[in-house]
C-alpha positions in Angstrom: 191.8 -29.0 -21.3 195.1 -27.9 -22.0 197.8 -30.5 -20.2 201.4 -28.9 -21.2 202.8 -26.0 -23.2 206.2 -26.0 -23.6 209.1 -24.3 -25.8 211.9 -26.8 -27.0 215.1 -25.1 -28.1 218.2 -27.0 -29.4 216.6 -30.4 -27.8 215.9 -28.4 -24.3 213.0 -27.3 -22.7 212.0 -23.8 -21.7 209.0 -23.0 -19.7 205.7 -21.9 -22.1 204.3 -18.4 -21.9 201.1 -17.9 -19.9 199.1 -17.2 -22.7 199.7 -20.2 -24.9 199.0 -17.7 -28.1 202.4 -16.4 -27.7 204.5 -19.0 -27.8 204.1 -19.6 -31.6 205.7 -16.2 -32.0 208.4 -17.1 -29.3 209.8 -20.1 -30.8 209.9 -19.3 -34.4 212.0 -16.0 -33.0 214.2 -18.6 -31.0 214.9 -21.1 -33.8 212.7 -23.4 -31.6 208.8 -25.1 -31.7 206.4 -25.5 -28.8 204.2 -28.4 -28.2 200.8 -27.8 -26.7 199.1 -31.6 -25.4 195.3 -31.1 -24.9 192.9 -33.5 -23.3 189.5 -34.2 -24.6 189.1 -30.1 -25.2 186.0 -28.3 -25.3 185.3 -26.2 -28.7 185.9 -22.9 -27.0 189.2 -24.3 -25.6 190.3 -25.7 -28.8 188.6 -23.1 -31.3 191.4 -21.1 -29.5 194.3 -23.3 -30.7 192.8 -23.4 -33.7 193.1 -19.8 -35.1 196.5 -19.3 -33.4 197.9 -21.9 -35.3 195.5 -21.8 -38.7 194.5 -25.3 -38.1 192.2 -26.6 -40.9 188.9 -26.7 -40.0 188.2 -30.2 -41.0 190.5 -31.3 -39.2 189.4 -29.8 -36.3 186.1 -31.2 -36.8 187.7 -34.9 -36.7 189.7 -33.6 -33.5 186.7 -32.4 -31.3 184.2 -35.4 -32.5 186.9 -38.5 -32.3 186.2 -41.6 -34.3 188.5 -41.6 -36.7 190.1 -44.0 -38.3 194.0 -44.0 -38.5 195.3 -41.3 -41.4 197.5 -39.0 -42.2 196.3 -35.6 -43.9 198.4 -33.3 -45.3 196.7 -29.2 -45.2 198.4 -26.4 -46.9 199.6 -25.1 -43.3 199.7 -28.4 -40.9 199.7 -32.3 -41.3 196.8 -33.8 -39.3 197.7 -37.4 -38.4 195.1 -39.8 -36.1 196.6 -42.9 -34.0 194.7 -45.1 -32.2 196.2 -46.2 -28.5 195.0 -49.7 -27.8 194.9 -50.9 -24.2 194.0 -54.3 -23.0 192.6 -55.7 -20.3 193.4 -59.9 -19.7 191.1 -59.9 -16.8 187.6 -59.9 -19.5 189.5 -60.3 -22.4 188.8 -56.6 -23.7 190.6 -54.5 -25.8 189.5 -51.2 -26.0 191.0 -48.1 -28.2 191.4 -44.2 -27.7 192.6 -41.8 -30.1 195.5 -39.2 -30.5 195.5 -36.4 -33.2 198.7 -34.7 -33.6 198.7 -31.3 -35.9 202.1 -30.7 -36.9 203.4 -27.9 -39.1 205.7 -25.5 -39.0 207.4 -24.8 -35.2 204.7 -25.8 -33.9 203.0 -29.7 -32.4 199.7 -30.0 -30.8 198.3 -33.3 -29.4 194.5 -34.0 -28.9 194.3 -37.1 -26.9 190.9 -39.1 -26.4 190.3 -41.6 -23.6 192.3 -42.9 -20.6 194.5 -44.9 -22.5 198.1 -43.7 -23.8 198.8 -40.7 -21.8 201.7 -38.7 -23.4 203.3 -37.6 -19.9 205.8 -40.5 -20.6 206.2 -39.5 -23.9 207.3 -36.2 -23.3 209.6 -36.8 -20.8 211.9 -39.6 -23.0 211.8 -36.9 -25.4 212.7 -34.2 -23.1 215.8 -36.6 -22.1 217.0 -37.4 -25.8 218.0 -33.5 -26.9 219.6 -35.3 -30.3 215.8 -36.5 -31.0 214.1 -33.1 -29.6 216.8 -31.3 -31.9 214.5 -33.0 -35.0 212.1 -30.1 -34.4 208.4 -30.4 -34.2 208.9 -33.8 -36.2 210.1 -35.6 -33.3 206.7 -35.1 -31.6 205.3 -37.3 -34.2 207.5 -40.0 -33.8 208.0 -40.1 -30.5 204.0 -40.5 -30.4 203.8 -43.4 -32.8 206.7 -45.4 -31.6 205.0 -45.0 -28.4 201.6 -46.4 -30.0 203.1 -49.2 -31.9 205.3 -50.3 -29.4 202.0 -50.9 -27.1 200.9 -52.6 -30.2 203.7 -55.4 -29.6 202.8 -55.8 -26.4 199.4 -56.1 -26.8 199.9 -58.6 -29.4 202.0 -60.6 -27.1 199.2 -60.8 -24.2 196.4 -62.3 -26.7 198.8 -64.5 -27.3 199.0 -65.5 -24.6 195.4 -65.4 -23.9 194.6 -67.8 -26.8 197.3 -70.0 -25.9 195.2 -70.4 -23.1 191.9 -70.9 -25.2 193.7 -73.6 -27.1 194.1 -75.3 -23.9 190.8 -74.8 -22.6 189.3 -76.2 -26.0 191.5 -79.5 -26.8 191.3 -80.6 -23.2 189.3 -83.6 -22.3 185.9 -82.6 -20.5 186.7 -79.2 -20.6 183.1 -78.2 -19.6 180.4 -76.4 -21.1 180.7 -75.9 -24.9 178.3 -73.0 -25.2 180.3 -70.7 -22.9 183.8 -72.0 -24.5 182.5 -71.2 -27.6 181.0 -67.7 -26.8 184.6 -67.2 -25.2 185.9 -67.4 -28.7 183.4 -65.4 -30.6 184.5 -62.5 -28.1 188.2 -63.2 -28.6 187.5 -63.0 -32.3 186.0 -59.4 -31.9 188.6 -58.4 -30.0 191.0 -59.4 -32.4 189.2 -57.6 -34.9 189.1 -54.4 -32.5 192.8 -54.3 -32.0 193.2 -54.9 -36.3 191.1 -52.0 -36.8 193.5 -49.8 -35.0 196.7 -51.5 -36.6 195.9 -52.0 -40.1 194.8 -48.4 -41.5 198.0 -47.0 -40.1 200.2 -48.9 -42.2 199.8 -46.8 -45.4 200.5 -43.6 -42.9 204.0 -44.6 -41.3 205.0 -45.8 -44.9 204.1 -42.3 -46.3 206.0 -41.0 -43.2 209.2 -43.6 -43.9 209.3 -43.0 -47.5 208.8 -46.7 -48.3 207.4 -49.0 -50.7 205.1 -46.4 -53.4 205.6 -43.5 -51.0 208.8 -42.2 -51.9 207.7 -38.5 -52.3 208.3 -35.9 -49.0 205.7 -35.2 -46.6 205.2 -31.5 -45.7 206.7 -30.5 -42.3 208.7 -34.0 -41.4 212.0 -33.8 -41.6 214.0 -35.8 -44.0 216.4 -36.8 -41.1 213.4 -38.3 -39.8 212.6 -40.8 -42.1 215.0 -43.6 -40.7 213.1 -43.2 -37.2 209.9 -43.9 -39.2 211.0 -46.7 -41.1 212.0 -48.1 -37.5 208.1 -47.5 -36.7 207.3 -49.0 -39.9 209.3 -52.6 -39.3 207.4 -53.0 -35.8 203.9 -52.1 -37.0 204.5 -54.5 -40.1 205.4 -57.0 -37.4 202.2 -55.9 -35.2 200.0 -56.6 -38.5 201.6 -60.2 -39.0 200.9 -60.7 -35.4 197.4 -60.0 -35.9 197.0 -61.7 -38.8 198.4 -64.6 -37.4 196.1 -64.5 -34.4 192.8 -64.1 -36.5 193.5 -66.8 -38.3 194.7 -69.2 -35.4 191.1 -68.2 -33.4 189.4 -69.3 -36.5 191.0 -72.4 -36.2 190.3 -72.9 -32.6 186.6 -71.8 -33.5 186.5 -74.4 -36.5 188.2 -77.6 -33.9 185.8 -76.4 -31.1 182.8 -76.6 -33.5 184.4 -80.0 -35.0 184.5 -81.3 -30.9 180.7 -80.4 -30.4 180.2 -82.2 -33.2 182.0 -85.8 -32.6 180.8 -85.2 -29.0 177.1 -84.9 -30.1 177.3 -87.9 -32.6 178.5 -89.8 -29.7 175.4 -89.1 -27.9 173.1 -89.7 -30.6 174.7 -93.2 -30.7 173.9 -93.9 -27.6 170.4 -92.6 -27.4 170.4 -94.8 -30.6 171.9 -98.2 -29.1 169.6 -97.9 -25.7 166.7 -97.1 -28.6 167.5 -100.8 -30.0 167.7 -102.1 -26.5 164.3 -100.4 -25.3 162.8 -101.9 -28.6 163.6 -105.6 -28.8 161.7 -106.5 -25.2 158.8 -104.0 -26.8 158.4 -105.9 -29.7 158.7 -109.5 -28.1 155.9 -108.2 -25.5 153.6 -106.7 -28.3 153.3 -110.4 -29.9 152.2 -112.3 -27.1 150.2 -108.6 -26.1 147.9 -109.1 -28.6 145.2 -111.4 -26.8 144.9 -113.8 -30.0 142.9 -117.1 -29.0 144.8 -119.5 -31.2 148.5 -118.2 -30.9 151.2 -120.5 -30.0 152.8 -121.9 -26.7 150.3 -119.2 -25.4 149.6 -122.7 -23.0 152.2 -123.7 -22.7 153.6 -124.5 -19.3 157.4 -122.7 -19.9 156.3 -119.7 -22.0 157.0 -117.2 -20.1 160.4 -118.1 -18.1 161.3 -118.7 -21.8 160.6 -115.4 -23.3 161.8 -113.6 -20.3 165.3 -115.2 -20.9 164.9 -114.9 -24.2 164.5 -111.0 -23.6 167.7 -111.0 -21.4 169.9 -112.9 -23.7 169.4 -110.9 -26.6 169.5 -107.3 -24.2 172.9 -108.7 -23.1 174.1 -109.7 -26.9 173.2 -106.1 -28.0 174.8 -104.8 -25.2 177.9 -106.6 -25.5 177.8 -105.6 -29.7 177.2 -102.0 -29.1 180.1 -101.9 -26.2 182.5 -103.6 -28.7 181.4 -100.8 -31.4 181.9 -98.1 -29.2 178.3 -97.4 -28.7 178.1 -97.3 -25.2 
């Protein structure tokens, strides 16, 4: 559905037309460009915007089905650009994505945003109080819109953080508890991680196209060159994002690695003392299997002190191995 239509002229807002396929006409005439924000549109609704502004039809098709990874297209009569909004939840340790497509070209900026997450309402309104910014033309939509998305990033990347900080703790304290779910509580940190890098990391060649940096020095069709500092700002905090992520992947695979290195000290422990109670269980067994095996002609079988004397016999050398595999460590 169609959220807001609006006319910006000289960094102001003026109320849309009714029908939205008017305003096109009305803000070229007035110097001006409109922005039309859609939410999750049908095909009719957006087949509409479509041929009013001569959006490509490829890019359409990416706009209506969703799924895309983070790019930046440029069309002979619009640039198509895809962001992905991350949102995270601490409570189960989730991070989940949406998507924004913004078509910008010439007057004119249209948003299609997917999911709950990242609503523009906030967007609009810092731009609608910044009239220097808004005066950028239809280029400030774009902007505004990805510092909005990679400034979440930041903050996003700050609670994991924090979250694994956590996890560390959990895992390199004593008796922390069961192993299994610790572990499995890693694994999904790990995918979640990799959720949030699959957002971040295809965007970095498109805000360095957009900032004129590194390779891409060449201009971008319908972004302003005034514009370019605002993206290299975006550009220095999503590098930052990446390095964050980065950093975190690797750290969880460290955690994973000293958890895995834990189970395994803490089951060679056990297997040396099922192994010293073994020895234990097995010198009595042997001592009775001797004088077990009914022979008629087996020594101090008659005599008077056999038995008290094997019996201590037994207990001294139980309490010897005890003593040896308590010294070791083994019990």
């Amino acid at each position: 559905m169609i959220v807001d239509c609006a006319i910006y002229r000289e960094g102001r807002r003026s109320a849309g037309p009714h029908d939205f396929s008017d305003a096109l006409d009305e803000a070229r005439s007035a110097g001006g460009f409109v922005w039309i924000g859609l939410h999750e549109p049908s095909a009719e609704e957006f087949d509409l915007v479509a041929q009013e502004f001569g959006l490509h039809p490829l890019a359409v098709e990416d706009a209506l089905k969703a799924h895309q990874r983070p790019k930046l297209e440029v069309y002979d009569d619009s640039l198509f650009v895809v962001l992905k909004p991350v949102t995270y939840e601490p409570r189960t340790d989730t991070v989940s994505s949406g998507e924004i497509m913004i078509f910008l070209g010439d007057s004119f900026a249209v948003t299609v945003r997917h999911g709950e997450g990242a609503p523009l309402d906030a967007v609009r309104d810092r731009l609608e109080r910044e009239a220097e910014l808004l005066g950028e033309g239809a280029t400030s939509v774009l902007y505004a819109v990805a510092d909005a998305v990679v400034d979440h990033y930041l903050d996003v990347a700050t609670e994991l953080q924090t979250d694994l900080e956590e996890l560390e703790t959990e895992v390199f304290t004593p008796d922390a508890g069961d192993s299994r779910g610790t572990a499995s509580r890693i694994y999904n940190f790990k995918r979640q991680i990799l959720e949030f890098r699959r957002a971040t990391g295809p965007l970095t060649p498109p805000m360095a196209r957009l900032a004129g940096v590194g390779t891409y020095g060449g201009k971008v069709p319908f972004v302003e060159d005034g514009a370019r500092p605002f993206f290299r700002d975006v550009h220095d905090h999503l590098t930052r994002v990446n390095e964050s992520v980065e950093g975190l992947d690797r750290l969880v695979s460290d955690v994973l690695s000293a958890h895995l290195a834990q189970v395994g000290v803490q089951q060679n422990d056990d297997m040396r003392k099922i192994s010293a109670w073994a020895a234990m269980a097995v010198v009595p067994t042997m001592i009775a299997g001797i004088y077990g095996m009914n022979f008629e002609h087996m020594p101090e079988l008659r005599w008077e002190w056999s038995y008290p004397v094997v019996i201590t016999g037994m207990g001294m050398l139980e309490v010897l191995l005890y003593r040896m595999f308590k010294r070791r460590g083994w019990m």
